[in-house]
ZAMARGU-4260 file (C-alpha; in steps of 0.2 Angstrom, whole numbers, plus 5000, padded with zeros to 4 digits):
<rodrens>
0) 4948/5166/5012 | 4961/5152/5014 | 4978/5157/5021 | 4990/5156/5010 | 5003/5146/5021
5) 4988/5134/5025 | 4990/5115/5020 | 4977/5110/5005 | 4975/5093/5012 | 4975/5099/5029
10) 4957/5108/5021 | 4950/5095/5017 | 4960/5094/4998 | 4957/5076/4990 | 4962/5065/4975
15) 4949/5072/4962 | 4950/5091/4972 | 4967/5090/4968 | 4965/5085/4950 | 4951/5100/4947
20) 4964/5110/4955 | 4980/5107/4943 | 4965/5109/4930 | 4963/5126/4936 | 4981/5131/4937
25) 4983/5126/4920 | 4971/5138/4913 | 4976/5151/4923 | 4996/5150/4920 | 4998/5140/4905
30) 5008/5127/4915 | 5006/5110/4918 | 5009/5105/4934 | 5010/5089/4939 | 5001/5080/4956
35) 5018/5075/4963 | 5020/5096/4965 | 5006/5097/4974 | 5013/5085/4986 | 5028/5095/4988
40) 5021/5111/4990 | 5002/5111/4996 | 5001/5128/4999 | 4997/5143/4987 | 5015/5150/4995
45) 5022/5135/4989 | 5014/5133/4973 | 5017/5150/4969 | 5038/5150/4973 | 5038/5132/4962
50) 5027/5144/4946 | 5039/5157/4950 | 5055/5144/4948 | 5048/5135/4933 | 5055/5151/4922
55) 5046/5145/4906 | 5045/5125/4912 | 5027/5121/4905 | 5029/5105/4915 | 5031/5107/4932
60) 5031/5094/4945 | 5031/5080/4932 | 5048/5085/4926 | 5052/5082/4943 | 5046/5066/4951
65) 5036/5056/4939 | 5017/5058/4930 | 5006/5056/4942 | 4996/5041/4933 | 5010/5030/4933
70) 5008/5013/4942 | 5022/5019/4955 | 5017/5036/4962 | 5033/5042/4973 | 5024/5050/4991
75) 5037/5053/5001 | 5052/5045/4992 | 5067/5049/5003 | 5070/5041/5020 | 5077/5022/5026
80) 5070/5004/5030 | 5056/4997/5021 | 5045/5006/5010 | 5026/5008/5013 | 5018/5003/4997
85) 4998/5009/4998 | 4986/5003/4985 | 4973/5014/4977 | 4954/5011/4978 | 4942/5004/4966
90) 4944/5018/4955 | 4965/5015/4953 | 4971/5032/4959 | 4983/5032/4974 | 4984/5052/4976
95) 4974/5051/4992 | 4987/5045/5002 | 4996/5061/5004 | 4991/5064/5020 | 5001/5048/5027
100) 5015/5060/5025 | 5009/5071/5041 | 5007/5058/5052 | 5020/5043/5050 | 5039/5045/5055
105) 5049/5056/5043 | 5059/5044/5035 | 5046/5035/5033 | 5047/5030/5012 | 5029/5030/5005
110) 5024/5025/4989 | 5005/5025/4980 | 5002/5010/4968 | 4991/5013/4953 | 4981/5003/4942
115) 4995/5001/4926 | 4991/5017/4915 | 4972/5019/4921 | 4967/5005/4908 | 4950/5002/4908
120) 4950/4982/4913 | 4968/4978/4922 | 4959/4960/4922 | 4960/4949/4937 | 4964/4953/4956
125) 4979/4943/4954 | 4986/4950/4938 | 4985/4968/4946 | 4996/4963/4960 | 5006/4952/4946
130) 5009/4969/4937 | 5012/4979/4951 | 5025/4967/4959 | 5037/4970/4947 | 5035/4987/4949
135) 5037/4987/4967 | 5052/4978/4965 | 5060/4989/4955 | 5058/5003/4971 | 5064/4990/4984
140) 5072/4973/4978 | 5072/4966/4992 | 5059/4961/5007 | 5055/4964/5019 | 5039/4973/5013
145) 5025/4984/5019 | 5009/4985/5012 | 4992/4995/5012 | 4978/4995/5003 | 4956/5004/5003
150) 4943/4994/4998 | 4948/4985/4981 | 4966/4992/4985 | 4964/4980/5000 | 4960/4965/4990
155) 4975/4971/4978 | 4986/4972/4992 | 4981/4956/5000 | 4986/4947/4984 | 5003/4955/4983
160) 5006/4949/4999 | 5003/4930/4996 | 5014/4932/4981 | 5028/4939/4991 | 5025/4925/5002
165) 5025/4911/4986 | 5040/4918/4982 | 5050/4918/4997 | 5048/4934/5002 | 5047/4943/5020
170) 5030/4953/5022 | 5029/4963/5038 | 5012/4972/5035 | 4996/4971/5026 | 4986/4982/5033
175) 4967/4984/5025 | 4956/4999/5026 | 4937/4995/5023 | 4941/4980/5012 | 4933/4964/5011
180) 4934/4948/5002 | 4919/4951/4987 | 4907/4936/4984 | 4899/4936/4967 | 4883/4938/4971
185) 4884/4950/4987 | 4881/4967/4988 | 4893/4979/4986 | 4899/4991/5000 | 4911/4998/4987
190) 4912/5018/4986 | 4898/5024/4975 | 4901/5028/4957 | 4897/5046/4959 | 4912/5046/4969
195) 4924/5045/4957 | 4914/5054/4942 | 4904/5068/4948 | 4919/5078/4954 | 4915/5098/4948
200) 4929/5105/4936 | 4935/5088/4934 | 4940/5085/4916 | 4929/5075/4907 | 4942/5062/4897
205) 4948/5059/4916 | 4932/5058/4923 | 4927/5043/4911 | 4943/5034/4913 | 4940/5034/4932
210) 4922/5028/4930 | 4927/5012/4918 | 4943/5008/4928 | 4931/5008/4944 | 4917/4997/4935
215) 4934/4986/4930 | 4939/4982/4946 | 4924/4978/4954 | 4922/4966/4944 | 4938/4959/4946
220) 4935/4960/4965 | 4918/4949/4963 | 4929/4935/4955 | 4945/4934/4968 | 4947/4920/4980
225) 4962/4926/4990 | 4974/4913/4997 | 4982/4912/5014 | 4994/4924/5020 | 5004/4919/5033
230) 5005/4931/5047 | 4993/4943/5057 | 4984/4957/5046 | 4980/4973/5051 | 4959/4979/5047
235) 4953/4995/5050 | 4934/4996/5045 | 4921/5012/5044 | 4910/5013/5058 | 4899/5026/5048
240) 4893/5012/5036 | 4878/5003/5037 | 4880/4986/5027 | 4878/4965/5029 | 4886/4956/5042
245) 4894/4946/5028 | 4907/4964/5029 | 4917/4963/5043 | 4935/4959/5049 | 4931/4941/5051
250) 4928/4938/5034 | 4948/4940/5032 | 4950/4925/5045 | 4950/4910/5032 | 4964/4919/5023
255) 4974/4924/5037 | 4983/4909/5046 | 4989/4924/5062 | 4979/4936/5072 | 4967/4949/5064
260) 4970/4966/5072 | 4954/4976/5071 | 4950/4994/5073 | 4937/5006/5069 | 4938/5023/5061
265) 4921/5036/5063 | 4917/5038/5045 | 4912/5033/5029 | 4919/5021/5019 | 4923/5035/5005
270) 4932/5047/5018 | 4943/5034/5024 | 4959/5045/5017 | 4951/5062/5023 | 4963/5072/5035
275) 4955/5064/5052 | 4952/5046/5048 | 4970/5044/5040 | 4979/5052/5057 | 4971/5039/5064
280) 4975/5025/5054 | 4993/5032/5053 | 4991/5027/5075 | 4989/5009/5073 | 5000/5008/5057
285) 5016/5017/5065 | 5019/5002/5079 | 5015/4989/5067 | 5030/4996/5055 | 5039/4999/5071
290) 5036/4981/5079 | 5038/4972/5063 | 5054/4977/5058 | 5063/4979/5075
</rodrens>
């Protein structure tokens, strides 16, 4: 039996795990709590003293930093400098980035960015990151900025990052886990449907909206044409993957007028924000926050 001082993501907790378990806590205690507490307190000691606190509250955690589908989902919202904004994968959730808390500085500010309301077609590339530029904004007015983004998320992030740049705007990071630029006919090394739907306990409604906001987005990602960001770009691919040369770093390179700094992580691509593969991510991101805004 797990300790109950031990982390929930530290054992391996997830997006969709942490979905089946504020499900479960629900049934048990009649109250909903919201992803955000899970964040704050991933521990069953934790949890516990926040269920104790609520006194009747029957909406805990949301009531206190935000619903957890929102386009902005607030990580680690206190801190200084620049924000790091991370972009969900195909299927639009950002929950999985939790873990960046462990590992980058403490007042490091870190925000997940959603697909708008889970709808089931956001449309294009470019109006997702149209969409969640204003939102972004709203956090941090002004550049410079710093921006992540896995698989699709990538592609998402990418696009923010050349409208910054059309606008005017410093960009300081783009950094791209397992992402590449999707041509129409080419196969897709996106993470598998099943990923996002066969999650036991998860609730069915959910479940659905995952699996069409997935199908959504990889359509959208077969039609984008990125343009050219100007600056260096950070890739971090999966080494556990077994796909066409067409996916590799240097199919950024027409799109990206600096240097592309590449790294590899031992794992799949749908474990690329597990607890060992985001520690080491969180390596090469911390100096490339550090460097770019010295």
């Amino acid at each position: 039996m797990a300790d109950v001082d031990a982390d929930f993501f530290e054992l391996g907790g997830h997006s969709l795990g942490a979905a089946r378990l504020i499900d479960q806590i629900r049934d048990a205690t009649g109250v909903a709590v919201g992803l955000p507490a899970i964040f704050a307190a991933p521990t069953v000691a934790g949890l516990a003293e926040q269920l104790d606190t609520a006194q009747g509250d029957r909406q805990l955690g949301d009531r206190q930093l935000g619903d957890s589908l929102d386009p902005v989902l607030p990580i680690r919202a206190t801190g200084t400098g620049p924000a790091l904004f991370c972009v969900g994968p195909a299927a639009g959730l950002s929950w999985s980035y939790r873990g960046l808390v462990d590992h980058l500085a403490p007042h490091q500010r870190i925000y997940g960015l959603q697909t708008a309301g889970l709808r089931e077609d956001a449309g294009s590339i470019e109006q997702m990151a149209e969409e969640l530029l204003e939102h972004v904004r709203a956090v941090q007015p002004e550049g410079p900025y710093l921006l992540l983004g896995w698989s699709v998320g990538g592609l998402v992030a990418f696009a923010l990052a050349t409208e910054l740049q059309a606008r005017g705007v410093q960009v300081n990071l783009v950094a791209l886990l397992d992402s590449y630029p999707l041509a129409a006919d080419a196969p897709s090394h996106q993470e598998p449907e099943s990923f996002v739907g066969d999650e036991p306990g998860l609730a069915p409604e959910l479940r659905e909206r995952l699996s069409e906001v997935y199908r959504g987005s990889v359509r959208a990602a077969r039609r984008f044409t990125p343009r050219t960001f100007r600056g260096d770009v950070l890739h971090v691919a999966a080494s556990g993957v077994e796909r066409p040369a067409m996916y590799s770093a240097d199919a950024w390179q027409p799109y990206v007028s600096g240097r592309i700094e590449r790294h590899e992580v031992a794992c799949g691509h749908e474990e690329m924000t597990r607890p060992g593969p985001l520690a080491e991510i969180a390596r090469w991101v911390t100096p490339a926050i550090e460097g770019r805004n010295a």
